[in-house]
C-alpha positions as CSV (number, residue, x, y, z in Angstrom):
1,X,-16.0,-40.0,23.4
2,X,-12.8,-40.0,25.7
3,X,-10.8,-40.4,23.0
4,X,-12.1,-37.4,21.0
5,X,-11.9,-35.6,24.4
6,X,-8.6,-36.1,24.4
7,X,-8.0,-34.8,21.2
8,X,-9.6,-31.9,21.2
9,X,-7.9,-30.7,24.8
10,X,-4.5,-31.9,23.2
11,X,-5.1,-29.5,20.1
12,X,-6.3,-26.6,22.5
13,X,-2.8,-27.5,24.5
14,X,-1.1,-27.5,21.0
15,X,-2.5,-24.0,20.0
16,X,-1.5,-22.3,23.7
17,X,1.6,-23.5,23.3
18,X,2.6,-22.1,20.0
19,X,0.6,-18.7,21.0
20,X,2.4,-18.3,23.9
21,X,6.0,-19.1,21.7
22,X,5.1,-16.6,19.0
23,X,4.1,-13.7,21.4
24,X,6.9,-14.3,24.0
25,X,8.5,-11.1,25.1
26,X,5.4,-9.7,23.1
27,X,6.0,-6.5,25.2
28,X,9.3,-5.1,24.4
29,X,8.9,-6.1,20.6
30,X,8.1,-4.5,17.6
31,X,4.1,-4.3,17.0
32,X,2.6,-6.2,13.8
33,X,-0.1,-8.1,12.8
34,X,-1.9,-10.5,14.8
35,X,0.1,-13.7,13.7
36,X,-2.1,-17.3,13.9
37,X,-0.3,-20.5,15.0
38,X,1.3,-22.6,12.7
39,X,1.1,-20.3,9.3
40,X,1.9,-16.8,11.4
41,X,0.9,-14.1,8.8
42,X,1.3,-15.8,5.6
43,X,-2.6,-15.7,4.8
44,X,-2.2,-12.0,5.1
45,X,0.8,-11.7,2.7
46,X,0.6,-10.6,-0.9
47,X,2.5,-14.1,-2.6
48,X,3.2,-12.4,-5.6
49,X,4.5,-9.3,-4.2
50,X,5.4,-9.5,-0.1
51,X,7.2,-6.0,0.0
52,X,3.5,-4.2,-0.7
53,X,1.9,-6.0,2.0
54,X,5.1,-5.1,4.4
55,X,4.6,-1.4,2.8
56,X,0.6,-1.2,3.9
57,X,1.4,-2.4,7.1
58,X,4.2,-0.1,7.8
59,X,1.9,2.6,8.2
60,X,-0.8,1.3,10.7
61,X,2.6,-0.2,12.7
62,X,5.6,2.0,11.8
63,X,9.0,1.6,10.6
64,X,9.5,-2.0,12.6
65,X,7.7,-4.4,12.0
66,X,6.9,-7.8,13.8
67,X,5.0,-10.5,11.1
68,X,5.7,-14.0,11.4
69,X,5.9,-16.8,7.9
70,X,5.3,-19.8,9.8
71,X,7.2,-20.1,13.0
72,X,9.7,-17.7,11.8
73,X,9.5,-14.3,13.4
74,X,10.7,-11.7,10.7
75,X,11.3,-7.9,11.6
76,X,10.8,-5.2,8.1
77,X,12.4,-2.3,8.4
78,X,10.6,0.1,6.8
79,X,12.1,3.6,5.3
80,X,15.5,5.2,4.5
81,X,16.2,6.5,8.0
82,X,15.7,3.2,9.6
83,X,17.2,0.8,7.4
84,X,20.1,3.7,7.4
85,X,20.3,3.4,11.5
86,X,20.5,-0.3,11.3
87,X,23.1,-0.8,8.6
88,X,25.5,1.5,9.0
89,X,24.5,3.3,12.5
90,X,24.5,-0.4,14.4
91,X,26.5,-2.2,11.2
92,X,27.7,-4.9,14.0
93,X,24.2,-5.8,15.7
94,X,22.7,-6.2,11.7
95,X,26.0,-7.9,10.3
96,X,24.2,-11.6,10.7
97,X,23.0,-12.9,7.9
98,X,19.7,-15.3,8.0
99,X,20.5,-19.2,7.1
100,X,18.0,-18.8,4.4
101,X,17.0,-22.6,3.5
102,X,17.0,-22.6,0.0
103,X,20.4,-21.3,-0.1
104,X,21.4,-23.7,2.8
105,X,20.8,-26.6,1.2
106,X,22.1,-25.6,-2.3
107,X,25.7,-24.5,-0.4
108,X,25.4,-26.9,2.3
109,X,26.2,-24.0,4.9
110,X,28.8,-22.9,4.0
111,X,30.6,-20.1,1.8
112,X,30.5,-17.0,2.1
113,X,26.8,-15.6,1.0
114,X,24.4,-16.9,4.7
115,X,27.3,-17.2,6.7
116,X,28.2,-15.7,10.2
117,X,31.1,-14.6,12.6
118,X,34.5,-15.7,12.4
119,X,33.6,-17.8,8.7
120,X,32.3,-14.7,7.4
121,X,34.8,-12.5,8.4
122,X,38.0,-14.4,6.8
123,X,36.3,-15.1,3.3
124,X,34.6,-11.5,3.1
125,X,38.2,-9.9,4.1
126,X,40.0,-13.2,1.7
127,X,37.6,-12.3,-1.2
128,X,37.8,-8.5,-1.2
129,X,40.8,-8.4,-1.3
130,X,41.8,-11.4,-3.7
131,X,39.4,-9.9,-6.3
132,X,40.9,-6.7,-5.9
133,X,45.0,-7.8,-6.3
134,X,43.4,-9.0,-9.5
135,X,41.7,-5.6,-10.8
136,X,37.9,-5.4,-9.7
137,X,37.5,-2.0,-9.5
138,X,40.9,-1.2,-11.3
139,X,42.0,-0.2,-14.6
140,X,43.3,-4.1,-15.0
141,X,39.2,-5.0,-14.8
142,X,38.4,-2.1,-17.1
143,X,40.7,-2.9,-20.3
144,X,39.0,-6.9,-19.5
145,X,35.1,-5.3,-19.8
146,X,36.1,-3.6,-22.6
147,X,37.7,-6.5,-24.7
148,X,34.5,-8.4,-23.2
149,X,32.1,-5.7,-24.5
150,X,33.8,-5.8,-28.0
151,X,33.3,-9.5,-28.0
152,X,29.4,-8.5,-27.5
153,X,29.5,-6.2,-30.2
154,X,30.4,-9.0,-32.6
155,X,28.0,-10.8,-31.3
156,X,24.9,-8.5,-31.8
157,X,25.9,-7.6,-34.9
158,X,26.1,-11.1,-35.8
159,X,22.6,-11.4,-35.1
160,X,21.3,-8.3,-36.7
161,X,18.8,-7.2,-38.2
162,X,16.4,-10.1,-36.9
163,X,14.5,-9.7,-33.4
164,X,15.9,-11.7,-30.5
165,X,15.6,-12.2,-27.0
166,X,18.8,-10.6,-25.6
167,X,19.0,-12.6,-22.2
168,X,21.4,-14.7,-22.2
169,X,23.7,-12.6,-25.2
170,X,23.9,-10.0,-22.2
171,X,24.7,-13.0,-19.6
172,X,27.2,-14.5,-21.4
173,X,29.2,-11.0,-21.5
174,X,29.1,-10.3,-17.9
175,X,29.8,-14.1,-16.9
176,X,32.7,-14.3,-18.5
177,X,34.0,-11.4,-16.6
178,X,33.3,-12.9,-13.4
179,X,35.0,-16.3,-14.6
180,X,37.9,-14.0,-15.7
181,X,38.3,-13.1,-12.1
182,X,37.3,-16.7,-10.8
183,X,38.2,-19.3,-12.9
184,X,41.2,-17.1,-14.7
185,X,39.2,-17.8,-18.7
186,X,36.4,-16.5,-20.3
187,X,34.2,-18.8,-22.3
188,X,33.6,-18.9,-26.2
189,X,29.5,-17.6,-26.7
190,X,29.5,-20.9,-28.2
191,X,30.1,-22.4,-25.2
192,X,26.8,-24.9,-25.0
193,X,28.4,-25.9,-21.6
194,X,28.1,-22.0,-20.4
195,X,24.7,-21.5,-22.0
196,X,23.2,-24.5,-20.1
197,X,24.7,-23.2,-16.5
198,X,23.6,-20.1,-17.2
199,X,19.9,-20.9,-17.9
200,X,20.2,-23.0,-14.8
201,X,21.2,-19.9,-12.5
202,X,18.7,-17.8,-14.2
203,X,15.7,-20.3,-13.3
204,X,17.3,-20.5,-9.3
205,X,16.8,-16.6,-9.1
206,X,12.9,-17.0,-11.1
207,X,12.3,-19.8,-8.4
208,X,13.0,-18.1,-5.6
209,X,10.9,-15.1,-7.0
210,X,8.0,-17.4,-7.1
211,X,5.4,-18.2,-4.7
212,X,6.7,-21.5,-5.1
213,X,10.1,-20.8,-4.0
214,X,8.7,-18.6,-1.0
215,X,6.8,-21.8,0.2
216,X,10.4,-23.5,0.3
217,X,12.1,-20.9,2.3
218,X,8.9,-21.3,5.1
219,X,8.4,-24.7,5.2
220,X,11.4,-26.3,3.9
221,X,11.2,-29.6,5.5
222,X,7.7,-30.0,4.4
223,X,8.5,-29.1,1.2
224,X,11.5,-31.7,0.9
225,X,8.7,-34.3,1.4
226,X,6.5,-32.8,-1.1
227,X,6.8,-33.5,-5.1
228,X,7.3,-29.9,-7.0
229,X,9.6,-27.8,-8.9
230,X,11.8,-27.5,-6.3
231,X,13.5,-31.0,-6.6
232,X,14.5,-30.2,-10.4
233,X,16.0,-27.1,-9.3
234,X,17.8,-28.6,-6.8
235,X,19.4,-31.1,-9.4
236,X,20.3,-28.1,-11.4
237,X,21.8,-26.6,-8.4
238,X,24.2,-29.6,-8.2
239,X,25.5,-28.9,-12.1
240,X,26.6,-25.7,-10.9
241,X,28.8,-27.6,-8.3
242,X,29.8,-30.2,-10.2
243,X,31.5,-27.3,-12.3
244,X,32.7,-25.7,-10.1
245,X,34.5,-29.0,-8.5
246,X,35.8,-29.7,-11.9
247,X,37.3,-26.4,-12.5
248,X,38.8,-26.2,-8.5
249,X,40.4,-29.9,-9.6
250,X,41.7,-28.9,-12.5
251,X,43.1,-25.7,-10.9
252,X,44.8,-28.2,-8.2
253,X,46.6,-30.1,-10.7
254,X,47.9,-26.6,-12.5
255,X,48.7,-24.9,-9.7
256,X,52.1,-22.7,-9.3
257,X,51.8,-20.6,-6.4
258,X,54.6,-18.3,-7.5
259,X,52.2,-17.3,-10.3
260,X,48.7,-17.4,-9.1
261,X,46.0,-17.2,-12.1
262,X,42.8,-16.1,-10.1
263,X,41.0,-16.3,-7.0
264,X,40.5,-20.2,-7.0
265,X,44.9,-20.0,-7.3
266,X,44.3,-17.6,-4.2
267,X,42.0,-20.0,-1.9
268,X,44.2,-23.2,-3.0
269,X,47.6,-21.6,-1.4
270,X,45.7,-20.4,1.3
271,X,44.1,-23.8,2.0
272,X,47.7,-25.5,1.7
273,X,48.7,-23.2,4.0
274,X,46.4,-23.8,6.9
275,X,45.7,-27.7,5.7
276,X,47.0,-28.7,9.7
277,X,44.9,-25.7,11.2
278,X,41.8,-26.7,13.0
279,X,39.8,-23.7,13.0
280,X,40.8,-23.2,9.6
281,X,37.9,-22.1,7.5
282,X,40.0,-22.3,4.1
283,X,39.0,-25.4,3.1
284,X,37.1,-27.4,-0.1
285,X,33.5,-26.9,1.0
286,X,33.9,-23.3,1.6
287,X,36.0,-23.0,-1.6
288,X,33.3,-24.7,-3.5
289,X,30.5,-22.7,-1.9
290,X,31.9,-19.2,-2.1
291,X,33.2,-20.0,-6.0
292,X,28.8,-20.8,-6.2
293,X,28.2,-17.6,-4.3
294,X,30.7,-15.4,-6.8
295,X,29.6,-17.1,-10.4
296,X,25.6,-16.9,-9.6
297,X,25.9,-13.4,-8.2
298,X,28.5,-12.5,-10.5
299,X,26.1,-13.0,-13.5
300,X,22.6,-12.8,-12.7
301,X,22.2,-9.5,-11.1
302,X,24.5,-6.9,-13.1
303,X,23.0,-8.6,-16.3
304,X,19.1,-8.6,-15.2
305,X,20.0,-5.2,-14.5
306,X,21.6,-4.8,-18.5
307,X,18.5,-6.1,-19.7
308,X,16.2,-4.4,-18.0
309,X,18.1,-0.9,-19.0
310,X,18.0,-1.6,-22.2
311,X,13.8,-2.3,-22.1
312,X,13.5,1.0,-20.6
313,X,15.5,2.8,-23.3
314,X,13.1,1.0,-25.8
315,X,10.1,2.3,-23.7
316,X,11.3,5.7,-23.6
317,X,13.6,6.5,-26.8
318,X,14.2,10.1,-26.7
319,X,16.2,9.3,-23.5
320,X,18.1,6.6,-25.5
321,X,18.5,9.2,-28.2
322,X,19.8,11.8,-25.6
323,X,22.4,9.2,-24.3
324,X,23.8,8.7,-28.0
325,X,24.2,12.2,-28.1
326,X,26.2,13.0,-25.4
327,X,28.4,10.0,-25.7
328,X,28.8,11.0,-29.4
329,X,30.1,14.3,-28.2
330,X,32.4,12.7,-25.5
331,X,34.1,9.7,-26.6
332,X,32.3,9.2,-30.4
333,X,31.7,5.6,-31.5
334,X,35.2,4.7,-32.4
335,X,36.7,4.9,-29.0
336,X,36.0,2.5,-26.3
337,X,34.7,4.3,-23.1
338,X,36.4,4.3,-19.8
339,X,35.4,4.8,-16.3
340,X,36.9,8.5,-16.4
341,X,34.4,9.6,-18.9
342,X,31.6,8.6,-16.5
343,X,32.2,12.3,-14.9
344,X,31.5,13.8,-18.4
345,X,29.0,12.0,-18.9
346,X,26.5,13.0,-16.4
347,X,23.2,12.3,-18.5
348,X,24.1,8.4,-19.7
349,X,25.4,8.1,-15.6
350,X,21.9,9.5,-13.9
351,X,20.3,6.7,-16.6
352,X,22.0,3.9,-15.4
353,X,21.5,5.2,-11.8
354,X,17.7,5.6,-12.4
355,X,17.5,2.3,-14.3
356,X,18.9,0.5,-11.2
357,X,16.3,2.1,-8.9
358,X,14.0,1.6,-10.8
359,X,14.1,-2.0,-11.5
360,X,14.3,-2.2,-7.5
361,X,16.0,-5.4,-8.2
362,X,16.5,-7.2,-5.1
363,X,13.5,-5.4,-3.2
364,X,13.3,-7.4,0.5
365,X,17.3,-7.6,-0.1
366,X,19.0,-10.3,1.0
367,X,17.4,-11.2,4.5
368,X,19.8,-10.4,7.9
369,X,19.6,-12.2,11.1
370,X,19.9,-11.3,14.6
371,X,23.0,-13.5,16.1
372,X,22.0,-12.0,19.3
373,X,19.3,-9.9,21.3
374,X,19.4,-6.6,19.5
375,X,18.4,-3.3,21.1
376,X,16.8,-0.9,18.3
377,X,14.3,2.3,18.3
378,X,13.2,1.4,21.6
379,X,12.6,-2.6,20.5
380,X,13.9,-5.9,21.7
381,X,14.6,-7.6,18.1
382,X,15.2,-11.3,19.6
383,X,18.3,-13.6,19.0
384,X,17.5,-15.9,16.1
385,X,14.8,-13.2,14.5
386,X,14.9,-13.0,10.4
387,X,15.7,-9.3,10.0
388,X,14.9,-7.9,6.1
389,X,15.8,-4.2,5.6
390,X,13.3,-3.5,2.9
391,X,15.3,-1.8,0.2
392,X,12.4,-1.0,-1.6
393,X,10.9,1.3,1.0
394,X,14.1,3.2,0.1
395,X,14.3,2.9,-3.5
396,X,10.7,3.9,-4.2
397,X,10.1,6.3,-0.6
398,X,8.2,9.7,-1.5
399,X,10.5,11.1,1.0
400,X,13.5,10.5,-0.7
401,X,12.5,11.0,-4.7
402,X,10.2,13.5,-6.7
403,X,8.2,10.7,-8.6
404,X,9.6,7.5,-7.3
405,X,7.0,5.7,-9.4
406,X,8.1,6.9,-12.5
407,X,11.3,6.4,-14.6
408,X,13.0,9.8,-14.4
409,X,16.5,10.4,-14.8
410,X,16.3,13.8,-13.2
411,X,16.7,12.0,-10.0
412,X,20.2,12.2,-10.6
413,X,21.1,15.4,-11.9
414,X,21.0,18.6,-10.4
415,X,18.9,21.9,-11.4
416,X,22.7,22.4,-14.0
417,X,22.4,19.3,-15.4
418,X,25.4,17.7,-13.0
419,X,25.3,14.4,-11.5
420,X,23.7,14.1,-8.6
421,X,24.0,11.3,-6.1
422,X,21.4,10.9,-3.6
423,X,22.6,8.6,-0.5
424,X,18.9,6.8,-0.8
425,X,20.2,5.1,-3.7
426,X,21.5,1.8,-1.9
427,X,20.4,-1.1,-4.5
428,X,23.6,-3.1,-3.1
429,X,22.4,-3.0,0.4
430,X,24.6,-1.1,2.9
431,X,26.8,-1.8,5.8
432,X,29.0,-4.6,6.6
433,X,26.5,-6.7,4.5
434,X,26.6,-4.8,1.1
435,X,27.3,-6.7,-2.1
436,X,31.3,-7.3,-2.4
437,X,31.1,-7.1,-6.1
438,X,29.3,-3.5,-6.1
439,X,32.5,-1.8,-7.6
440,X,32.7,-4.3,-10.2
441,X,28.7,-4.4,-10.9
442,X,29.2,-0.5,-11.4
443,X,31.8,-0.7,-13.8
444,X,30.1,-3.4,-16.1
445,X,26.7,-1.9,-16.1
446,X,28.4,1.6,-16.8
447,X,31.5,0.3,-20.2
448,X,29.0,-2.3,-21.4
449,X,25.7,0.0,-21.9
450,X,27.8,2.9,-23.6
451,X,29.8,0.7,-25.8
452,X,26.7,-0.6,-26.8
453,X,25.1,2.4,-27.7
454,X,27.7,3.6,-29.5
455,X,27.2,1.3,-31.7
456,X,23.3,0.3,-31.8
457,X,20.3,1.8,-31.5
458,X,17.7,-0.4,-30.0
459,X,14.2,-1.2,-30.4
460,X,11.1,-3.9,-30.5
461,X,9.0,-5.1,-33.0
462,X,6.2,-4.0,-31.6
463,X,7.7,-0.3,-30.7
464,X,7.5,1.4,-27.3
465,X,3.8,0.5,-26.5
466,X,4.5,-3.4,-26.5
467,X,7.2,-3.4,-24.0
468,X,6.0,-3.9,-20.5
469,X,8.2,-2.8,-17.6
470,X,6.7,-4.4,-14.9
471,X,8.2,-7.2,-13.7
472,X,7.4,-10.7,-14.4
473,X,7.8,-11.6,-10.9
474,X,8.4,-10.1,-7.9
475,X,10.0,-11.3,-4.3
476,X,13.5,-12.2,-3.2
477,X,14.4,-10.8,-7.0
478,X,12.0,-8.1,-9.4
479,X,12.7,-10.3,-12.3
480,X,12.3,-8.5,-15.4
481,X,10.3,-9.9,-18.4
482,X,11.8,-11.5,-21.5
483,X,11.5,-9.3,-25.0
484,X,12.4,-9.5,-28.2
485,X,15.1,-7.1,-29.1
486,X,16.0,-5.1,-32.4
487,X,19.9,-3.4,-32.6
488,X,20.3,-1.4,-35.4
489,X,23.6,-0.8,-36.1
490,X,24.4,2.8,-36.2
């Protein structure tokens, strides 16, 4: 009986304790949900979608929210005015970025996607501008998209009239212009090699989508104990490396730094230069990491983003039809189309626009951290607090769009027809934080979809009705479903 006694008065101690962590400073924080010890709110949250629980509970709480997944205290900003205030009013407070575990363990810290301070700072400022001396954003990376989408062209046509699943066709493309800029090639579509990596960073972005893969990012040491899914996509994770190690060695042995090839040539000098520096943070595992961080993010998101345009223009042909038009009138479907057509263009621009807020593709974005106390909207956000500035309360708010629910490309135009850009529109995140490809994304996603409608027209086998538009899963990523594509050429 003692010993039961015991116990039980341990497990009450147990319980106070972790109460009396997970409501310290209770007062001055942000209100939420009443949390329980151990699994905080998780019982509470939608697995299969989190944002629309965050969403419901915004509006018995407000636009800051306290929830907790486990131990981890998590603060949602909810809405385009306060996710505005924190990434670009106090950019510097909301500049951390959370050590997410997943993507911990797969870069072993470093790199330059869920690092902080001083590491950040030199590869964000290294890698903007070493991508841009070699032409993202420039005409240098336009004439390479449009060789690339030429190469796609082929490719469809080679695969015409029969219906196929256009995934990784639309991958390939846009991974080879990131390797163009990274690795200084571009890779045959034959490439078995390429295929195989590529499946492998598609099924990292569908696991971390997954319930799954949210139960890593919570209890991530529990989980490394634990047989699942998780330990195959882990080995898969280490084949991207192992790539990338090969291609940095090879790049070693090759290397003239009067004549630098690409941004691997870039980091090497850099690293040979501060090889007897200390502090140095140019150096193989960060080289290794960040070359991870560009190839997966590189590929995944501006070609999800292809693919899931191209479903809505089979859902809804008369907009596809009204797109052909106007580039018809424009450029034809001879010429290949540049970034200055975009302003005459305004139509085919509002449809890519629309087609990236609606897909909502990255709706809890990519999770910030507080590095130190933060002072917001009258809260204390604690030091060490997981901060996610939920981009899909601005992407979808009823403040900020007509019918945010529904595909409309009248979002973007005014009452003349013109393009119209409305500063909600932030699916690259904002701030210090935003995405350090977004000039390039913008270009790819614009020169690929026209030269491709040029010269298709597409559709599914079972026409308009069959597609669904909803994502296949929905967390870190909206992952859109697989289909089977028809391009007619026209």
């Amino acid at each position: 009986m003692d010993t039961y006694a015991t116990l039980v008065l341990a497990g009450l101690v147990l319980v106070l304790f972790l109460v009396v962590r997970m409501t310290k400073g209770e007062r001055r924080q942000a209100p939420g949900p009443f949390a329980l010890p151990v699994i905080g709110n998780m019982h509470q949250v939608n697995k299969h979608a989190p944002f629309k629980t965050f969403m419901e509970w915004s509006k018995q709480y407000g636009p800051v929210i306290t929830v907790y997944l486990g131990l981890q205290r998590v603060v949602v900003l909810v809405g385009y005015e306060t996710v505005k205030e924190a990434l670009v009013d106090q950019a510097e407070d909301f500049s951390g970025r959370a050590p997410a575990p997943f993507a911990y363990k797969a870069t072993k810290g470093f790199g330059l996607l869920i690092s902080n301070g001083e590491r950040w700072r030199q590869l964000r400022r290294f890698t903007l501008t070493t991508l841009r001396d070699f032409g993202m954003g420039r005409k240098k990376m336009e004439s390479w998209i449009q060789e690339e989408s030429k190469h796609l062209v082929d490719l469809l046509r080679e695969n015409q009239p029969a219906p196929f699943d256009p995934t990784f066709f639309l991958s390939r493309a846009v991974s080879n212009v990131i390797c163009a800029l990274v690795f200084g090639q571009r890779f045959s579509y034959k490439d078995a090699q390429l295929l195989k990596l590529l499946q492998i960073i598609s099924g990292i972005l569908k696991f971390n989508s997954t319930p799954r893969g949210q139960l890593y990012n919570i209890f991530p040491r529990l989980m490394d104990y634990l047989p699942g899914q998780h330990h195959a996509i882990f080995r898969e994770v280490n084949e991207l490396r192992k790539f990338s190690t090969e291609k940095i060695r090879e790049h070693q042995e090759t290397l003239n730094p009067d004549d630098p090839r690409d941004y691997i040539d870039c980091f090497l000098m850099r690293l040979n230069e501060e090889k007897n520096l200390v502090s140095t943070e140019f150096h193989h595992e960060n080289l290794t990491a960040t070359v991870l961080n560009l190839f997966l993010a590189g590929t995944e998101t501006t070609s999800s983003t292809m693919r899931y345009t191209m479903m809505l223009l089979i859902k809804y042909p008369d907009i596809q039809e009204k797109m052909q038009k106007e580039i018809d009138n424009v450029i034809g479907q001879t010429r290949s189309p540049t970034m200055e057509d975009r302003k005459s263009l305004p139509f085919t621009n509002a449809v890519i626009h629309e087609a990236q807020r609606f897909l909502d593709l990255v709706p809890l974005n990519v999770p910030h951290y507080a590095t130190k106390d933060i002072s917001f909207k009258g809260y204390i956000i604690p030091k060490d607090t997981v901060v996610i500035p939920l981009l899909h309360s601005v992407l979808k708010s009823v403040d900020q769009w007509d019918n945010p629910w529904t595909f409309n490309p009248n979002h973007f135009l005014d009452h003349n027809g013109n393009f119209k850009l409305n500063p909600a529109f932030i699916p690259f995140s904002s701030g210090k934080r935003a995405c350090v490809g977004e000039s390039l994304a913008r270009m790819e996603l614009f020169l690929f979809l026209v030269t491709l409608l040029q010269h298709f027209t597409f559709s599914s086998p079972g026409g308009p009705e069959s597609v669904d538009i909803s994502p296949e899963f929905s967390s870190l990523g909206n992952i859109p479903r697989r289909y089977q594509l028809i391009a007619a050429p026209r």
